[in-house]
N, C-alpha and C positions, 0 to 999 in steps of 0.2 A: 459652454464648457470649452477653456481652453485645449490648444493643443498637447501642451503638456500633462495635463490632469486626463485630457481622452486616450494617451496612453498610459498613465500609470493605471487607467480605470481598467482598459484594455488586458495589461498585464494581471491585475488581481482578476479579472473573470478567468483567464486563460487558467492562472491557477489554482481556481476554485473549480473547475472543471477538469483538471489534469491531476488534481491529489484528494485523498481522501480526507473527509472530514474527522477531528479530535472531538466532536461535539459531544456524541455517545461519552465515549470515555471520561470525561472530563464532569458529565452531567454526572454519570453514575458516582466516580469519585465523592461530588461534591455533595450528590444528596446523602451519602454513609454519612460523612463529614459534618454535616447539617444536622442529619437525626441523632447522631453522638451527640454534638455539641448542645444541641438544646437538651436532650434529655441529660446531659450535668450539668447544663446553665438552671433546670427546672429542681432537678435533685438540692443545688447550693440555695436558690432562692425556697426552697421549703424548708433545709436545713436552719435557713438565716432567720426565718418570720417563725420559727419553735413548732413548726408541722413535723409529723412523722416522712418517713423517709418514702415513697413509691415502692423501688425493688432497695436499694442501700443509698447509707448517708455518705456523702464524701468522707468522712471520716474512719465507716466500716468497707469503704473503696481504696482507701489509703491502706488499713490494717489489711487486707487483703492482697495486696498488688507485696506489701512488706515482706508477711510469712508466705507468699506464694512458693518460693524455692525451697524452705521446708515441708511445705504439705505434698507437693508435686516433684516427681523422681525427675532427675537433670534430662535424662536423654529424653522426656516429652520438651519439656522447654526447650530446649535446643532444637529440637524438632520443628515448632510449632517457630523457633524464631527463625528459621533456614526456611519456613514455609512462607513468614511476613515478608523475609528477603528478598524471595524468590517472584512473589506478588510484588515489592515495588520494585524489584528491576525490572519487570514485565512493562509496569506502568511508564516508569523512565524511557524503556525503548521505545514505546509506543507514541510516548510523545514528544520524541526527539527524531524520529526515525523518518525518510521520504515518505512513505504514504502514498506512491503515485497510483493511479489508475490506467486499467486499460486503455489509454489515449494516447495521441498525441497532439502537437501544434501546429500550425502552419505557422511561417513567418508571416506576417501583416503589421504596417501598421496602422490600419485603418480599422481591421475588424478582427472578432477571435475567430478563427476558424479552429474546429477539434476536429480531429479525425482518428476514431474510434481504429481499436488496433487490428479488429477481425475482415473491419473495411481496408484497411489498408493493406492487409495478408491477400486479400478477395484480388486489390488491384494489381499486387503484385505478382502472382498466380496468373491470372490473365494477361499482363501482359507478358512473361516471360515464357508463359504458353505462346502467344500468339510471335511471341519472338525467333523461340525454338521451333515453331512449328510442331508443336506436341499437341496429343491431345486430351479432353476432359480428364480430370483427373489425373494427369501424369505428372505437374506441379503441384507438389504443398508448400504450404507459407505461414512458417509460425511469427509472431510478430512478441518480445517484449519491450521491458523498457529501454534496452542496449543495445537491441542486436533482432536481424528480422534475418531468419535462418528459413532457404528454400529446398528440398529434397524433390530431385527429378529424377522422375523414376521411367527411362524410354525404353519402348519395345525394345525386345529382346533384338541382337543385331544392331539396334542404330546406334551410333556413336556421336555422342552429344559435347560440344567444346565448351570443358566448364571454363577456362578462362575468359571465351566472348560471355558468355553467361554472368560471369560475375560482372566486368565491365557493364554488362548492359542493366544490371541489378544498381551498381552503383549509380548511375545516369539517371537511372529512374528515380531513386532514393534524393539524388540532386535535386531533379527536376520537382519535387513534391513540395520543397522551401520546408525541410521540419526543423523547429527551433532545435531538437535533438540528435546530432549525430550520432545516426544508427550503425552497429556494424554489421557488413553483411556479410551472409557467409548461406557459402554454393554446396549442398551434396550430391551429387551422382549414382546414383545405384546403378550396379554394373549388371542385377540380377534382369533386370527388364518387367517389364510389365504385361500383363495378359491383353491379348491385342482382342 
């Protein structure tokens, strides 16, 4: 494998690992789509060869779909067309939308490296513990796709420098190579923590 195609390969794992798969959606879509379509591809070819119809002949599919707005009161149809709307704008977002997953990337360009977002909340908790000199449980570390937000919560009395904190969050966040620039962001609770 060239070196160019071991990264492009590189890159599609990274991203098949880092968003969520359309496959679901896309199956379900296509097999309505499929059972429709053959059952009025089945209906026309039995219309066509002089057989009776299954459930209706395209032709009593036709007369129906015609006088539907006279037999049926406006505000269900409206209803039910604000409901179809509503189902394919669903669909449109969904498969137009990122789709990412709780991951992230390492820069490489030799291998994928993922690092899952609860492992990297885990490492940044420890080390800003171990930076702060805090203890178990006095750092939390929420990790999304944007932004990995830390809440330090130190005994009561001690006074904690969120600005080294930050810096030292950023450093860390450098030091990690994630293809995603995270933002990070320091809280302080002033209330303390039960020693």
């Amino acid at each position: 494998m060239s070196q160019s195609n071991s990264k492009l390969y590189i890159k599609y794992l990274a991203r098949r690992a880092t968003h969520s798969s359309r496959a679901w959606t896309a199956g379900i879509v296509g097999f309505v789509v499929a059972v429709i379509s053959g059952y009025l591809l089945v209906e026309l070819v039995m219309s066509m060869l002089g057989y009776g119809p299954l459930l209706a002949s395209p032709l009593q599919m036709l007369e129906f779909v015609r006088d539907l707005p006279s037999r049926v009161a406006l505000p269900w149809l409206a209803l039910v067309g604000l409901g179809l709307f509503i189902l394919g704008l669903i669909l449109l977002i969904k498969a137009l939308a990122a789709g990412s997953l709780n991951r992230h990337q390492v820069d490489s360009d030799r291998v994928t490296w993922i690092i899952d977002d609860r492992v990297l909340a885990a490492a940044v908790s420890s080390h800003l513990r171990q930076f702060a000199g805090l203890g178990q449980g006095q750092v939390i570390t929420s990790v999304d796709r944007k932004t990995v937000t830390v809440t330090v919560s130190p005994h009561a009395g001690r006074i904690v420098d969120k600005t080294a904190l930050q810096n030292e969050l950023v450093s860390f966040l450098s030091s990690q190579k994630l293809t995603t620039d995270l933002r990070p962001v320091v809280e302080v609770q002033t209330g303390g923590a039960p020693e």
